[in-house]
C-alpha positions in Angstrom: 87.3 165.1 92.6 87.3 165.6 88.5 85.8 163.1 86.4 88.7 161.4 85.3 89.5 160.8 88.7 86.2 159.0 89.4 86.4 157.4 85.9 89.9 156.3 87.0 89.0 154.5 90.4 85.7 153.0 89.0 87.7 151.0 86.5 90.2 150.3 89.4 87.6 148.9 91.2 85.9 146.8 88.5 89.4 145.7 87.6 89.9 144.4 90.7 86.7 142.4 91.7 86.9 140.4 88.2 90.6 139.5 88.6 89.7 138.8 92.3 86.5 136.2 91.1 89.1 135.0 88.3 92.0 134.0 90.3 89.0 132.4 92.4 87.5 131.0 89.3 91.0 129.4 88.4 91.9 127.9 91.8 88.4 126.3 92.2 88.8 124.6 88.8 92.5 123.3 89.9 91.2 122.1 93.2 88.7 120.2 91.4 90.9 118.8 88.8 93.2 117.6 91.4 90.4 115.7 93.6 89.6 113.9 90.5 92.8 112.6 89.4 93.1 112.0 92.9 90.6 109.7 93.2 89.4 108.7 90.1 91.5 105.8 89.4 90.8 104.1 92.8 87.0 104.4 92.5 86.7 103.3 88.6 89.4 100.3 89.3 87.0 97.9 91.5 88.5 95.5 93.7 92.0 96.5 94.1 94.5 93.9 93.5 96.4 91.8 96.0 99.6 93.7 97.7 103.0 92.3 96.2 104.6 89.5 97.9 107.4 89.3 99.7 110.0 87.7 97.0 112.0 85.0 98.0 115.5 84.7 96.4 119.0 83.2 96.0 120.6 84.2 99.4 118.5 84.5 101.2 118.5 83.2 105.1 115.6 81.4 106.4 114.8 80.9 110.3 112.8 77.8 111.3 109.9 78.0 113.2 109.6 75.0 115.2 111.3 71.7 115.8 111.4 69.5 113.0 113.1 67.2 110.8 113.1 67.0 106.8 114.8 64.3 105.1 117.1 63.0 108.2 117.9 66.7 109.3 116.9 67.9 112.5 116.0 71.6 112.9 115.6 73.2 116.1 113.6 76.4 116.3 115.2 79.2 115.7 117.9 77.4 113.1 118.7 79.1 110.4 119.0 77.9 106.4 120.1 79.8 103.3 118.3 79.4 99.9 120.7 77.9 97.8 118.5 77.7 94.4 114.6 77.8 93.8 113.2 75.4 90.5 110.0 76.9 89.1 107.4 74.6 87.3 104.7 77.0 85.1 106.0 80.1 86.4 105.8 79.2 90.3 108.0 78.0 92.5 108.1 74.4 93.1 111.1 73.6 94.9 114.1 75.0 97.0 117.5 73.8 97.8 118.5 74.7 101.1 122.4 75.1 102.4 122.6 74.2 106.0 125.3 76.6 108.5 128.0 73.1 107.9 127.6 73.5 104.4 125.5 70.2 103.6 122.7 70.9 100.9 119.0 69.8 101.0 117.9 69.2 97.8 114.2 69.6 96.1 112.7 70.6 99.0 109.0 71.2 98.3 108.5 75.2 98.1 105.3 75.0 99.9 106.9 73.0 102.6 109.7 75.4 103.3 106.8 78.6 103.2 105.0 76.6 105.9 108.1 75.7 108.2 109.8 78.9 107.5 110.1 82.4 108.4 112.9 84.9 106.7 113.8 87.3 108.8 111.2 90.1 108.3 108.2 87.8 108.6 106.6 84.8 106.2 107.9 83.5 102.9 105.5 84.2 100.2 106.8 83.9 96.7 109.9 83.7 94.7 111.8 86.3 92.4 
């Protein structure tokens, strides 16, 4: 082999291994990065916040669930109501008209009343939209 063969694959070599430890360098700094921002805003933010409510909303259909009777009305389990409107008092809901299947209207019915005897179809009323 000449010299400048040698020379040649020596700085081939030394090439090599520093991109190799680079590229390493590089993807370990990345990896890092990532598992920070990862992470990072669920340790610094303390107690995490309460998951959204289920809205309820104009529309929607309500399924009783038990026997009962509010204002006169008899409700079976299982009978099934529309909201008609919602009336909010300080930002919250405070009461709901509810349409019956004949068409007859409840009026003013207290919110927490209806989220206690209630269930929409996916599960419990919550809140309001």
């Amino acid at each position: 082999m000449t010299l400048a063969m040698t020379l040649a694959m020596t700085l081939a070599m030394t090439l090599s291994r520093k991109f190799v430890r680079t590229a390493f360098r590089v993807c370990a700094f990345a990896v890092a990065c990532a598992a920070m921002l990862v992470t990072a805003p669920h340790a610094s933010a303390g107690p995490r916040a309460p998951e959204p409510e289920a809205p309820m909303h104009r529309g929607m259909e309500l399924v009783a669930k038990s026997d009962m009777v509010i204002r006169g009305v008899q409700f079976a389990k299982g009978s099934r109501v529309t909201v008609a409107a919602i009336a909010f008092r300080d930002g919250k809901p405070a009461t709901v008209n509810l349409e019956l299947k004949d068409g007859h209207v409840l009026e003013a019915v207290p919110f927490e009343r209806v989220r206690r005897d209630f269930l929409t179809l996916d599960g419990e009323v919550r809140g309001a939209a």
